[in-house]
N, C-alpha and C positions, 0 to 999 in steps of 0.2 A: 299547254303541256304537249312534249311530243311523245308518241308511244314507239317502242322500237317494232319496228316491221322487219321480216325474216331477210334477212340479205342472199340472194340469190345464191351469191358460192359460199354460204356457210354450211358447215358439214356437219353433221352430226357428231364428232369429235369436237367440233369448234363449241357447237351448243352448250356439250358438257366440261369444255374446257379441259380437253385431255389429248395428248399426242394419237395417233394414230397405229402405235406402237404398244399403247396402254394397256394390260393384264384386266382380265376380269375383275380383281379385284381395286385394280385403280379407278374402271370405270362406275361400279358401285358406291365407292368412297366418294365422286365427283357428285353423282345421281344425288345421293345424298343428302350432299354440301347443298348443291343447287336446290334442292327440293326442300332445306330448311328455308333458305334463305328466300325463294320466288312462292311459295305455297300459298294462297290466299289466306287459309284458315293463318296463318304465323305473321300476316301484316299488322303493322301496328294501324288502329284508328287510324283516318285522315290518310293513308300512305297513298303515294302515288297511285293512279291508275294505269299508270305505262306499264307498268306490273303484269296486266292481268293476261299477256299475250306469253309469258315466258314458260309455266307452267305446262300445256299441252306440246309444248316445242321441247321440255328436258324428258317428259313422261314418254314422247315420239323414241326420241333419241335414244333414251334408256331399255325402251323396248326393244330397240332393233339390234342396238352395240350389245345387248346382255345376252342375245340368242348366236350361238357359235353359229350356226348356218345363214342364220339373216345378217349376223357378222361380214361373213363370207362374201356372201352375195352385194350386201353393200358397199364391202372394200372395191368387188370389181368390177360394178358400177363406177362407183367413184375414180377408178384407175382410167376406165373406159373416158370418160368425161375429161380426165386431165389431159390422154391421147387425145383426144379431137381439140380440147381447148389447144394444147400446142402444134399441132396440124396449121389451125385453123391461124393461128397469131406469127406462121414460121412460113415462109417460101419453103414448101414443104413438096417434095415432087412425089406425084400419087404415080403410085408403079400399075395402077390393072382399073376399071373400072367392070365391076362384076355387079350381073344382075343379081336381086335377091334369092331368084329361082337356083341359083347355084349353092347357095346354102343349104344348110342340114339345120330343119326343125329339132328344137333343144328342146326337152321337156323342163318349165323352170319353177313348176309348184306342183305340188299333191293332188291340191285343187283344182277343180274343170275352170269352175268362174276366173280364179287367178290367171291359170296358164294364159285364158284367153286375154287377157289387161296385160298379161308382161311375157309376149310371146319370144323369146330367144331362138336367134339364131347363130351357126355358128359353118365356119367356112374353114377347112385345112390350109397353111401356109407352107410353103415350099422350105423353111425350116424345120419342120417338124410340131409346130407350135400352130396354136391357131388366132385367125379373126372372129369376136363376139361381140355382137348387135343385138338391141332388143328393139325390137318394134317400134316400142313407143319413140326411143329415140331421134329412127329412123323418122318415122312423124313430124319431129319434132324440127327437122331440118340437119340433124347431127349426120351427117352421110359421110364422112372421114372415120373411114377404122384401122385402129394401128393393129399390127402384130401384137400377139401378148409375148410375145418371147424374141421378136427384132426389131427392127425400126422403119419395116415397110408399111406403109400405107397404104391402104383403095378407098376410092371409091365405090359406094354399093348401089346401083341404083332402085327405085323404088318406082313400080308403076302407080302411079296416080290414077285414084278409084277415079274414073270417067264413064263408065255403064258400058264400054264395049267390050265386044265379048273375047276372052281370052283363045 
């Protein structure tokens, strides 16, 4: 039997099977839906084991889409991610390559431990709109940041912790 494994560009809208555009109360009704249907305590005897992976993937999902601010924040991540996925897949000409140090630390949680795990940054664009990174991304190898508001692109570059001294 195969069990389903989280597909890398599934979204948390895709999770719960709702556009991205979906009302509070659509996303609840899906939560729902999905939550009779995947719940362990509601399988019948004998059912599948491939099951048992979906549960903490709609209970993720529902906790983030159901909070307007974690809502927020992970539309523009998600937006952020689709910028660099099309960067990244387009002969896409990067206008500036800017150090990180040119940025303005963003405070992006309440929390100290948080802020530190999802450090934002963000950098003014000559439109009036700006460029938003977080950290981890950068980390991550994501260094293509679009405009939020045009269709420029940079580069950000990111010192690689190597022990010498600043």
């Amino acid at each position: 039997m195969t069990s389903r494994r989280p597909v890398p560009d599934e979204s948390l809208y895709d999770v719960l099977g709702v556009a991205a555009r979906a009302s509070p109360a659509e996303i609840r009704a899906a939560y729902l839906s999905a939550a009779r249907r995947h719940h362990p305590d509601k399988q019948q005897p004998g059912a599948s084991p491939a099951l048992d992976g979906h549960m903490p993937r709609i209970t993720h999902a529902y906790g983030v889409l159901s909070v307007p601010s974690a809502r927020a924040e992970y539309d523009a991540t998600l937006k952020r991610r689709e910028q660099a996925a099309l960067a990244a897949s387009t002969s896409v000409r990067i206008s500036a390559e800017v150090d990180i140090d040119a940025f303005e630390l963003v405070a992006s949680a309440d929390d100290v431990q948080e802020q530190a795990a999802q450090l934002r940054f963000k950098l003014d664009c000559r439109c009036g709109s700006a460029y938003v990174v977080e950290l981890r991304e950068l980390e991550a190898g994501h260094d293509l940041v679009g405009c939020s508001g045009c269709s420029l692109v940079i580069r950000v570059l990111l010192d690689a912790p190597d022990g010498a001294e600043t």
